[in-house]
Each structure stands twice: as C-alpha cells, then as structure tokens.
C-alpha positions as CSV (number, residue, x, y, z in Angstrom):
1,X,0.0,0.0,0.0
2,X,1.3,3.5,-1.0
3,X,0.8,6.2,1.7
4,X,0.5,10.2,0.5
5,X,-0.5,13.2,2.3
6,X,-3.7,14.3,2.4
7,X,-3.7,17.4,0.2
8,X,-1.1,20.2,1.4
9,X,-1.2,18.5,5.3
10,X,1.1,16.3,6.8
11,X,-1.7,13.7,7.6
12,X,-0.6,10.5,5.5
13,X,-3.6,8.3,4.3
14,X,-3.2,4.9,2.0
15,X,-4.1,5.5,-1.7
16,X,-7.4,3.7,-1.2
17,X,-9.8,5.1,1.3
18,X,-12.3,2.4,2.5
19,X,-16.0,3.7,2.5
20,X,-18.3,2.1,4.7
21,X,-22.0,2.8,3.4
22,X,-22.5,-0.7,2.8
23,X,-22.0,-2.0,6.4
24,X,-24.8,-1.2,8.9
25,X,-28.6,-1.7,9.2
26,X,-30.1,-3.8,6.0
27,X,-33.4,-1.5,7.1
28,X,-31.9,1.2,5.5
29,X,-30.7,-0.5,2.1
30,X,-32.0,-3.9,1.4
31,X,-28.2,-3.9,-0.2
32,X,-26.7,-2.9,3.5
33,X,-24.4,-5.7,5.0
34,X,-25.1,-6.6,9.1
35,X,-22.0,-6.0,11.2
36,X,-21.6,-9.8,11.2
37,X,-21.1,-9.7,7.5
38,X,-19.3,-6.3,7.5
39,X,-16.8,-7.4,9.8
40,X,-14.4,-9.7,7.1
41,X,-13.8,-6.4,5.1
42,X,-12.5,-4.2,7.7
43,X,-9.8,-7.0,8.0
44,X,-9.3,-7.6,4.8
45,X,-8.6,-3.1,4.4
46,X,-6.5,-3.6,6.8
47,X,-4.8,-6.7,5.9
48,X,-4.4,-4.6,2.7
49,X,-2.5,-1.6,4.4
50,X,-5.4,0.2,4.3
51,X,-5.7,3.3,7.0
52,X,-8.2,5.4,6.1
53,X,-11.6,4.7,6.7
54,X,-14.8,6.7,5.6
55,X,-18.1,7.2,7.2
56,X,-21.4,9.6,8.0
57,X,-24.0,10.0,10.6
58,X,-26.4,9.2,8.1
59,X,-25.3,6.7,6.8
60,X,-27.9,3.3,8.4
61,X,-29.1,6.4,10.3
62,X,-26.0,5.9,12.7
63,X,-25.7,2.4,12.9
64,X,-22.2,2.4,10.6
65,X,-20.6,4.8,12.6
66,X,-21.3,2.3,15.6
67,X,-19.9,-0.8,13.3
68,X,-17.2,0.9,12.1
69,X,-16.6,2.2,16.1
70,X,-16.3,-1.4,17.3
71,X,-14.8,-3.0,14.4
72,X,-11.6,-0.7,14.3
73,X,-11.5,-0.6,18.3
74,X,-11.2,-5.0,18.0
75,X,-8.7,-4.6,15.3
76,X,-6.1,-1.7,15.9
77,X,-5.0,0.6,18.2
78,X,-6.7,4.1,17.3
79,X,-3.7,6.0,16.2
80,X,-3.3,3.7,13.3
81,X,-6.5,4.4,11.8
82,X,-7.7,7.5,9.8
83,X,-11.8,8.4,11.1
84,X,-14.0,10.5,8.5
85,X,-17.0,11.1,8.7
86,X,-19.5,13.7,7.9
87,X,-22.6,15.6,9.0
88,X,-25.5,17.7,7.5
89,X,-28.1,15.2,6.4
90,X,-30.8,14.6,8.8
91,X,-30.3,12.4,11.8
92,X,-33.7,12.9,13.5
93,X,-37.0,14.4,12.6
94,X,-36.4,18.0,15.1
95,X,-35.6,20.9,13.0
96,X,-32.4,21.6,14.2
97,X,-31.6,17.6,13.3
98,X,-30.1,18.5,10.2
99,X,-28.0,21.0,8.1
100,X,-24.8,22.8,9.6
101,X,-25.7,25.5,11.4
102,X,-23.4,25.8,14.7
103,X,-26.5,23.9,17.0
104,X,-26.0,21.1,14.6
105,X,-22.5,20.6,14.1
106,X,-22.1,20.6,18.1
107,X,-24.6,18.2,18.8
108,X,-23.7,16.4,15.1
109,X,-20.2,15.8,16.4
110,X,-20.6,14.9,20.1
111,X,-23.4,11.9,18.7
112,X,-20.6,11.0,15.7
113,X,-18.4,10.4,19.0
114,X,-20.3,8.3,21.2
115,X,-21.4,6.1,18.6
116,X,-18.0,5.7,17.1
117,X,-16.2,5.3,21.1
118,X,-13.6,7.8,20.3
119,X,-12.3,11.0,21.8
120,X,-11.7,12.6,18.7
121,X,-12.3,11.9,14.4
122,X,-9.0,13.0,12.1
123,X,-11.3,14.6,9.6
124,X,-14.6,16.1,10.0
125,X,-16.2,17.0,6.8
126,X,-19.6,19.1,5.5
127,X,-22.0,16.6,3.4
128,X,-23.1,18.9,1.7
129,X,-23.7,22.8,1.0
130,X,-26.0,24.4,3.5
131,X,-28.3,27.2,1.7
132,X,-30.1,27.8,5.0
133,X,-27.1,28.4,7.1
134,X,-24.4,31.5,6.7
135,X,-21.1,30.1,5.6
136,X,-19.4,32.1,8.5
137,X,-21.3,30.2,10.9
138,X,-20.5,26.7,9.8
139,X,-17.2,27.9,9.7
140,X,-16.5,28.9,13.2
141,X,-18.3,26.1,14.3
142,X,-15.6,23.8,12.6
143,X,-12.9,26.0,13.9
144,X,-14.3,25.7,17.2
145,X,-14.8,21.8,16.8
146,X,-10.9,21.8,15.9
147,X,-9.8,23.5,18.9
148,X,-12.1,21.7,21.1
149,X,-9.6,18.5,19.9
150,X,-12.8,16.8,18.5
151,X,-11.6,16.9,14.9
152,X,-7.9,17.0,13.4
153,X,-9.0,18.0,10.6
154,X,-12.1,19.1,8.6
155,X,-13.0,18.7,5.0
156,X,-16.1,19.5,2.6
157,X,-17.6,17.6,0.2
158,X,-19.9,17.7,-3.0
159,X,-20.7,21.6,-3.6
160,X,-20.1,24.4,-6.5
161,X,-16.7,25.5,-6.6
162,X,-17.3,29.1,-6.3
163,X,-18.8,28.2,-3.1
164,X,-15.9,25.9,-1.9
165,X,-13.9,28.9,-2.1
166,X,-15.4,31.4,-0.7
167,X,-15.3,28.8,2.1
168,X,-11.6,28.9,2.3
169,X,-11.2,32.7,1.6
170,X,-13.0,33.4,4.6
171,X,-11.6,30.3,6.8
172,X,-7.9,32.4,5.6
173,X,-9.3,35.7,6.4
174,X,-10.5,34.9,9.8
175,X,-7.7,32.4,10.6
176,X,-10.1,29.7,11.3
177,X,-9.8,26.0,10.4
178,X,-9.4,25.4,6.9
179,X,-10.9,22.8,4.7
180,X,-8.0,20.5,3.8
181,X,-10.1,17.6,1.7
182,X,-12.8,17.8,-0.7
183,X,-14.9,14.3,-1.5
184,X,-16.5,14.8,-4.6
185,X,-18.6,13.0,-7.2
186,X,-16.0,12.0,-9.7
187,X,-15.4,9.2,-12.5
188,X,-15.4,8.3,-15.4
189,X,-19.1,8.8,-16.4
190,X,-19.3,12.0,-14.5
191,X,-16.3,14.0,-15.2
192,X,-17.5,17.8,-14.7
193,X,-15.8,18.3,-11.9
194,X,-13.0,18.9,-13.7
195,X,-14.0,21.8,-15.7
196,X,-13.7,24.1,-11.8
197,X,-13.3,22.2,-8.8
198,X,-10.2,20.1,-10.0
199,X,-8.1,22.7,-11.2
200,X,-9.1,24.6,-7.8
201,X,-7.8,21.4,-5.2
202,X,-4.7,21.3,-7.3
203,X,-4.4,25.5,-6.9
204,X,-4.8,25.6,-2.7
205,X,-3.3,22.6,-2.0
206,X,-6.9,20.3,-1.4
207,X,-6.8,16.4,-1.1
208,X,-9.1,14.9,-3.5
209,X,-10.9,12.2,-1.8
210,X,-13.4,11.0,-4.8
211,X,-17.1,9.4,-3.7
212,X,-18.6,6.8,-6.1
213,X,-15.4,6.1,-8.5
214,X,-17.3,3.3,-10.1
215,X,-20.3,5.1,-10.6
216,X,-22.2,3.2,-7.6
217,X,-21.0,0.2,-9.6
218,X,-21.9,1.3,-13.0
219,X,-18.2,0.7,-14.3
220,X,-18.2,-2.7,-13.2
221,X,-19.2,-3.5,-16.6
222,X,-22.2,-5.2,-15.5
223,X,-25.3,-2.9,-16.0
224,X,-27.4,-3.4,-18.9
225,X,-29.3,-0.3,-20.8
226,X,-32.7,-2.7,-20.3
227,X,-33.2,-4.4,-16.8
228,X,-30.7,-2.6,-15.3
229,X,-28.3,-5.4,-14.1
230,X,-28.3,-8.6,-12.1
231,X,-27.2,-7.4,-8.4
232,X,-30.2,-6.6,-5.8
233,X,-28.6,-3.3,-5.2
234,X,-28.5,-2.1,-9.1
235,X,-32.3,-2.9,-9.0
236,X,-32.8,-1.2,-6.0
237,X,-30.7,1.8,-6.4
238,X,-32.4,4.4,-7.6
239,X,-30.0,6.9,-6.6
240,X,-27.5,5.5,-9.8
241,X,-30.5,5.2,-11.8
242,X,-31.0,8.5,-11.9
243,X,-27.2,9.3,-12.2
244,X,-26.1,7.4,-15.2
245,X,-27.8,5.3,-17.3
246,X,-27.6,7.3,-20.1
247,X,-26.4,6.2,-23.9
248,X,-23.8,8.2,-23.8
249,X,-22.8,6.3,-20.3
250,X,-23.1,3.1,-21.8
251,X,-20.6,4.4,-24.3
252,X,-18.1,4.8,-22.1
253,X,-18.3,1.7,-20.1
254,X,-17.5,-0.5,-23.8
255,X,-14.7,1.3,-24.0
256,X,-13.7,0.1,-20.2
257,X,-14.4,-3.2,-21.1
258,X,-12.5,-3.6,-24.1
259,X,-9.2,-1.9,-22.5
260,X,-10.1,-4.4,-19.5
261,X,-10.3,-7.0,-21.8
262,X,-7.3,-6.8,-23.6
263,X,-5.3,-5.9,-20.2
264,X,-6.4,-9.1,-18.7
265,X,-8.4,-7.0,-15.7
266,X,-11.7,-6.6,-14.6
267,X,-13.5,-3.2,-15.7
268,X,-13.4,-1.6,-12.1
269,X,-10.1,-2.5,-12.2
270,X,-9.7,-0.2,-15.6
271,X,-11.7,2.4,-14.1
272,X,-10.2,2.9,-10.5
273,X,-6.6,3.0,-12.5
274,X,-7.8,5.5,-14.5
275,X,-9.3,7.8,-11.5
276,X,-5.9,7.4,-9.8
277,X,-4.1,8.5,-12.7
278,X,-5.9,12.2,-12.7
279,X,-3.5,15.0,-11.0
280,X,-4.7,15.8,-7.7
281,X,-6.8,12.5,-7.0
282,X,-5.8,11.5,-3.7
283,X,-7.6,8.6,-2.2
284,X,-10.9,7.1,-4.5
285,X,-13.4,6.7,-1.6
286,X,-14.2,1.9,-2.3
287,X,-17.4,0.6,-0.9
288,X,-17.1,-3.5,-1.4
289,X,-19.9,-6.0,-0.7
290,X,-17.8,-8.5,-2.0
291,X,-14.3,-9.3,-0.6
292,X,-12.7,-9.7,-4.1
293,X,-13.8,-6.2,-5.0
294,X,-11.7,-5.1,-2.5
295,X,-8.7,-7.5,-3.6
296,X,-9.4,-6.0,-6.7
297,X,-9.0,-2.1,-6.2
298,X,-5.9,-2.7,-4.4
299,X,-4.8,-4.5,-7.2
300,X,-5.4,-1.2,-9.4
301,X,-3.2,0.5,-7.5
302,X,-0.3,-1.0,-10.2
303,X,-2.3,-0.6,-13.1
304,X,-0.4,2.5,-15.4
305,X,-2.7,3.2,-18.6
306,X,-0.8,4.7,-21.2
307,X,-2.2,7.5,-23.5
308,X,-3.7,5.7,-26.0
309,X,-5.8,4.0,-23.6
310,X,-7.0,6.9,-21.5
311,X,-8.0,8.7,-25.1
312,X,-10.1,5.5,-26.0
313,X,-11.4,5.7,-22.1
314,X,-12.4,9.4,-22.5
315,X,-13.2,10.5,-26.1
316,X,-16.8,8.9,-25.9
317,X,-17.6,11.2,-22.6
318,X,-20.6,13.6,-22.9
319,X,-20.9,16.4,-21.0
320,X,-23.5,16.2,-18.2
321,X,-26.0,18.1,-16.0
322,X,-24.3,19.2,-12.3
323,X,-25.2,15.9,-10.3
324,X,-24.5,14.8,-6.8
325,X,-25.0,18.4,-4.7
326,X,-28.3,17.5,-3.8
C-alpha cells in the first residue's frame, strides 16, 4: 500500500480510502451488510494496508458509525486508523436535526463520538452545501470543533466551486480551520468536476478524496441499458439510476471493457486505474460488498494506462448536468 498526504497536510492516508455505506442496518438499504457480515472487510482493508476509513452519521441512520466504532476498536489501536466522517443530512426528525448550522454541528459531532467510542475523528467533513445556514457560521463552528480536539482535521464535500472557495477565503481571512479535503462526485461517467473544482484542489493545496469512483457500480461492466443489471442493489438503487444510465454512459463503459479486456483485468479495475491517474486525485473513496472487489481495487493501485488508452477511455464522454450536490 502507498501512503501520500492528504492534500497540502502532513496527515498520510493509503491510496485507497475504504467507504463504509454498505455495512450497517439492511433496514436502511436492502443492499446494506449486518455487522456480522461487514466485519471480514475491515480485516481484509487492513490486511491490505489500508488506513483510512470513511463514514457519515447518516449513513444506516447511525448504525455504521457504531460498526465501524467497534470494528476498528477489535482490530487496531486508534492511532493507526484515519476516522472520516460527515454531517449535515438529517439524523432525527427536530428541525435543528439537520444542516450545519453551529446547534448542529455541536450536537452532530458529540453523537458521531459516542457512537463511534472515540475521543476525537481526524477529519470532520460538510455533506453537503448548507443554503439555510451562513457560511461564516459553519465555519467557526468547525474551527471551534478543531480546537475543542474533537476533529484534526475538517473537510467538505460535494458543492459548487465558487462556493468551496469562498469557504476557504473566509476560513484564511478569519484564521479559522481550513478545509483541507474535498470528496467529490468523480469518474469516469461523470467527469464535470473537472472543468472548476479540480483545477481549484490542485491550486490551494486540497486532497481529493473521490465518492462513487465506479459510478455506484456502473463501471463494473455489469449494467445493462434494459433491466438494469443482475445485483439486488443495481435494482434497488435508484439513486445511480438517476445518475447514469444514459447512452452516452453506456458508451463509455464499452470502452472500459474492451481496454479491460485486452489488459487481462476486470473493468473496475480499468476504471479505479484511470481515476488514480488524474493530477490531484488523492484517495478514491471503495465501498465492497464482495471481498474480491476489494482484492481488486488494491490490485489497481499498479495498473499505469498509457495515453492511448486513456484517449479510448475518454473520447466517448458527454458532457452532463451538475449531479450529486443534492
């Protein structure tokens, strides 16, 4: 496993950051994995080198952060593992159970705490863009949240990029806590990200932590234009439906499967090389409900596609509608 720094900080994080939305309550997903079954892929991450570990108080409505909590606590000593997780969705059906406003984020963080059993997470990040809340006051908040020693560090995650930096403008203007990470909705199929926001990670020094680098599975190869595809969550997801899906998508994926092909890989393979061949890409965020798909996007970490290969993986790209800020 490689190790880099996490944007322009000294934190080091392996190249593969291990999501955890599909281990929790099977209520919440009918693709969800019990902690029973969830268990095996923490050891396998770590068996892998793996150090970083990503997570959200939404996610199973808190019961990952609990599984990831235990699990982690069993298998290492804290210091060796890398915490994320996130708030802003809601977590409860009060008003004030949602969003990031500084009554939030201080009762967001304490509850991200308790359920995960530890003193303090290494990066706290925004899930999203808060209209209803001035950015000043999320701001603080986090700054206060750092100084408190509840977070190392915090990040931010899908949003416009104008907005992302007025967010660090005013973190450097005030001398508050900056943003040091940015997880956004990046791959192959969805590539508008880097008409702005890439070029402005690479600019301020931002780790680029991508969410769905298969495209919720989508670059597996494995979806079908009619029936969508033979796995209970690409029938139930309704999310990727509405993300991908279209001709133009389809498109692309041939192209992943015939440089997979005649590589000898798989497809997700293909496309995780690809993502962690873009300047400024940090650590792809990999959910697994299979062990060899883990296996597998270690693997891609020695995968080098040369330029004729990236051309045939990109030319059939259209351009797409903003998606994923929501």
């Amino acid at each position: 496993m490689d190790y880099v720094n996490l944007g322009s900080t000294g934190l080091k994080v392996s190249r593969i950051c291990f999501g955890t939305m599909t281990y929790g309550d099977p209520g919440w997903h009918d693709w969800v994995l019990p902690e029973n079954e969830s268990r095996p892929f923490f050891v396998r991450a770590l068996e892998h080198g793996i150090n970083f570990f990503d997570t959200a108080d939404m996610y199973s409505v808190g019961v990952t952060e609990e599984i990831v909590g235990r699990v982690l606590k069993e298998l290492i000593p804290r210091d060796e593992a890398v915490i994320a997780t996130k708030a802003f969705y809601p977590i409860g059906d009060g008003p004030n159970d949602r969003g990031l406003s500084r009554k939030h984020l201080f009762s967001a963080i304490d509850a991200s705490l308790r359920r995960l059993g530890v003193d303090y997470v290494d990066l706290y990040q925004v899930h999203r863009w808060d209209p209803d809340t001035p950015i000043e006051e999320t701001l603080c908040a986090l700054n206060d949240i750092v100084l408190a020693g509840k977070a190392r560090y915090i990040g931010a995650s899908s949003m416009y990029a104008w907005q992302f930096m007025k967010a660090l403008h005013l973190s450097d203007q005030h001398g508050w806590a900056r943003f040091v990470s940015m997880q956004n909705h990046y791959n192959l199929v969805y590539r508008e990200e880097e008409r702005e926001m890439m070029p402005l990670c690479r600019e301020e020094g931002i780790g680029v932590i991508p969410w769905s680098p298969l495209a919720r599975g989508f670059l597996a190869g494995n979806r079908r234009r009619e029936g969508l595809g033979a796995t209970k969550r690409s029938k139930s997801d309704t999310f990727a439906q509405r993300m991908y899906y279209t001709d133009a998508d389809f498109d692309v994926v041939n192209r992943v499967v015939e440089v997979a092909k005649a590589r000898g890989v798989s497809a997700a393979q293909v496309s995780l090389a690809w993502l962690l061949g873009q300047s400024g890409v940090t650590a792809p965020i990999i959910g697994a409900s299979k062990i060899k798909q883990l296996d597998q996007a270690v693997e891609a970490l020695d995968i080098r596609l040369d330029d004729a290969e990236c051309v045939a993986l990109e030319e059939r790209y259209q351009p797409h509608p903003v998606r994923g800020h929501e």
